[in-house]
N, C-alpha and C positions, 0 to 999 in steps of 0.2 A: 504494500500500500504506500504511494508517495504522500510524502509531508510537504507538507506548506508552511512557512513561515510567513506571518505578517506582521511587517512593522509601523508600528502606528508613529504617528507626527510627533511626539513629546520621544521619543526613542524606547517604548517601551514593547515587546514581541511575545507572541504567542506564537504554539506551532501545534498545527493540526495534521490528522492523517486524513484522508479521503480515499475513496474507491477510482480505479484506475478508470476512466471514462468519466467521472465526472469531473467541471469545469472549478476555477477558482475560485469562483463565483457560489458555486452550491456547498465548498468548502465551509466558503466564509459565514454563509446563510446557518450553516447545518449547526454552527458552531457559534451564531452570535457574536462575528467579531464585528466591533465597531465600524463606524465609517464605508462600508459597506452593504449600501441598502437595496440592490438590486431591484428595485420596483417595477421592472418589467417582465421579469421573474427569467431573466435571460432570453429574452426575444431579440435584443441587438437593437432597442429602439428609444433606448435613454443610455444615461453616462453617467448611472447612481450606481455601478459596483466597477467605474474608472479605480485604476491603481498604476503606483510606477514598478516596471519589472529590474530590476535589479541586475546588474554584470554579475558571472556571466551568462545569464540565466534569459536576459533580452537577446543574445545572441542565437539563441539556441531557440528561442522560440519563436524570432522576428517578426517582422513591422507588422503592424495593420493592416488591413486592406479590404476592401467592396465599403458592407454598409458599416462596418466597425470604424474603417477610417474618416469614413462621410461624418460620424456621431462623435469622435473624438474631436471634430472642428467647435463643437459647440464645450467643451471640459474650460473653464475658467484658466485653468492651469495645466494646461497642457505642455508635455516634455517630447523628449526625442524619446525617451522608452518608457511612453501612456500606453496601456493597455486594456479594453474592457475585459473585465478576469473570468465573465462570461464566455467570450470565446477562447479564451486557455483552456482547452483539455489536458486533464490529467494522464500522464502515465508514467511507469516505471522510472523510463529517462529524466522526467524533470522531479524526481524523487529530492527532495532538499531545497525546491523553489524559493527563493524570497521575493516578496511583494513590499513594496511601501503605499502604505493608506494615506488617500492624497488629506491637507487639514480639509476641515468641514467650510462649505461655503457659509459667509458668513450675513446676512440678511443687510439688504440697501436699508440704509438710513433713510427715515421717511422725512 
């Protein structure tokens, strides 16, 4: 079973196992990790379980692309290695994954 690390904004990690085929996404859900809200429940149509992937680990998994990369346009804080953790599928190889949880948006001043 591969494990997922995620690091939250203040530098504090947790690490989860998940079943080989599921995304980082249903990791994160299964297990209540913060800053991960996936409210489209992984449909690839919002940028509420966005995270950054981590060297060497963005490597191996590379860029974005169709409608993940169209949805990362709209991330406040988008990086060179954004990722929707939705479309990460789990397996064996990315056994030790780390993610960083991007901070929480923070609401316009009215």
């Amino acid at each position: 079973m591969p494990r997922v690390t995620f690091v939250q904004p203040d530098g504090t990690t947790e690490s989860h196992q998940a079943r080989v085929g599921d995304s980082v996404m249903d990791c994160a859900v299964d297990n209540g990790v913060a800053g991960i809200r996936a409210q489209c429940g992984g449909g690839c149509t919002c940028s509420t379980c966005h995270c950054y992937v981590r060297s060497p680990w963005f490597e191996r998994i590379g860029a974005p692309v169709g409608d993940e990369k169209d949805i990362l346009e709209y991330v406040p804080e988008v990086r060179a290695n954004s990722r929707l953790s939705c479309q990460i599928e789990l397996s064996e190889t990315l056994d030790g994954l780390e993610v960083e949880v991007p901070e929480p948006e923070q609401p316009e001043a009215g």
